[in-house]
N, C-alpha and C positions, 0 to 999 in steps of 0.2 A: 143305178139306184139314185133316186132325189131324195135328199137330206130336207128336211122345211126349215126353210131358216126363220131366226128370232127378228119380230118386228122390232125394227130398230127404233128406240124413241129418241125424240129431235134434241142436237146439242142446242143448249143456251147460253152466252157466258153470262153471268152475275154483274154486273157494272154497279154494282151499288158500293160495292166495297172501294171500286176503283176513283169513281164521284168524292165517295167522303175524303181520301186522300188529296184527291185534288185542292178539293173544299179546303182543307187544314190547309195545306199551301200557299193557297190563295191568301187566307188568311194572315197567315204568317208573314206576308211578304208586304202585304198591306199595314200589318201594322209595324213591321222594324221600316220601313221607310219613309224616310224623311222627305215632308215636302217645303223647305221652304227655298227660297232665291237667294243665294251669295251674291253677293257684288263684291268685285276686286278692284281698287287701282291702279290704272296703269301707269308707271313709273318704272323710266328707265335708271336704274341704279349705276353709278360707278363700280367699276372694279377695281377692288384693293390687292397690292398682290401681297404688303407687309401693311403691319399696324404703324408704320411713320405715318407721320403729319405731312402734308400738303403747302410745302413753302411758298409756291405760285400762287400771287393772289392775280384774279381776271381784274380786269378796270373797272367793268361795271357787275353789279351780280344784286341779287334782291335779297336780303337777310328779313325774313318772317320771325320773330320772336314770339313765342307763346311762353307768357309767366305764371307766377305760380296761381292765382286767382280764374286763368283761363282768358285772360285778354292777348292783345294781338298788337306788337309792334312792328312798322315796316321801316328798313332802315335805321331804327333810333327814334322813328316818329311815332306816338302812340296814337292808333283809331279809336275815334269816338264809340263804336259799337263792335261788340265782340262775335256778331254773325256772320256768315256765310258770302252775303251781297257784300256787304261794306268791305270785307280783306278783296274779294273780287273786283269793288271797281279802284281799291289802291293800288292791287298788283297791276293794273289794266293801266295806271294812269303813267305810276310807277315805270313799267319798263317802257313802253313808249309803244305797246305792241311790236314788241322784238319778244318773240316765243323761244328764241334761240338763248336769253340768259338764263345761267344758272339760278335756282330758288334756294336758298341754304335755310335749313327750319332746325330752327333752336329753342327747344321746348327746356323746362325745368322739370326736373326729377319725377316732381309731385306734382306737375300740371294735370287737370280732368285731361284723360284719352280721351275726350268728344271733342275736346278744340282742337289738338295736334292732326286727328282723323280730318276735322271742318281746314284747316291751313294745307293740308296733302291735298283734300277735295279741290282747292277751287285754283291751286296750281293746276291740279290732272284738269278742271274744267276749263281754263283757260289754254289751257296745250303748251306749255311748262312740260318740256322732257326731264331737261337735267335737274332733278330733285339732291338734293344734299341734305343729310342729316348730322347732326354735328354730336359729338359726345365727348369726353375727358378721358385721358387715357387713365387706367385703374394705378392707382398709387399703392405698391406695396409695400405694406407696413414687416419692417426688423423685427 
């Protein structure tokens, strides 16, 4: 005996459902992402293994001083202009093109972070590894 069988009608999947998803994803990812470019420093730091002071002083070393105003002394000698080029060609003239001295940078408390950042800069731009940052040890109050 033959049975008639039922015409079968055609599967389809639905992809509409599965698009919109997408879509919202896409969305989503697009807009929690951030696009802008970090730029880092490179600077090779010392390592401390306690908070003592550093009784060895080198013979020669470069001392940058950034004060509270945001200008720029090198050794004791204050520069005429407080940019970027001018600390670059003191440091340049400065160590003699000896990239192997220490930079020791001695900002004040309340110095603008744009000059301390512009003193780090043009060390890393001149290839100055040994950067030093100098601070006070905290004085606890009785």
């Amino acid at each position: 005996m033959k049975f008639p069988r039922k015409p079968r009608e055609p599967v389809d999947i639905n992809l509409a459902p599965l698009i919109d998803v997408v879509f919202i994803l896409l969305l989503f990812f697009v807009v929690t992402t951030t696009f802008t470019r970090e730029t880092h420093l490179k600077v090779d730091l010392p390592e401390a293994v306690s908070g003592t002071s550093l009784d060895v002083t080198e013979s020669k070393q470069l001392e940058v001083l950034v004060t509270l105003a945001g200008t720029f002394e090198l050794n004791g000698k204050p520069l005429p202009d407080h940019d970027l080029n001018t600390l670059m060609k003191a440091l340049r003239v400065e160590s003699g093109g000896d990239k192997s001295l220490p930079v020791m940078l001695s900002a004040d408390a309340k110095a603008p972070y744009q000059s301390v950042v512009t003193a780090m800069d043009a060390a890393s731009k001149l290839g100055f590894a040994h950067l030093r940052i100098t601070t006070v040890e905290v004085q606890e109050t009785p």
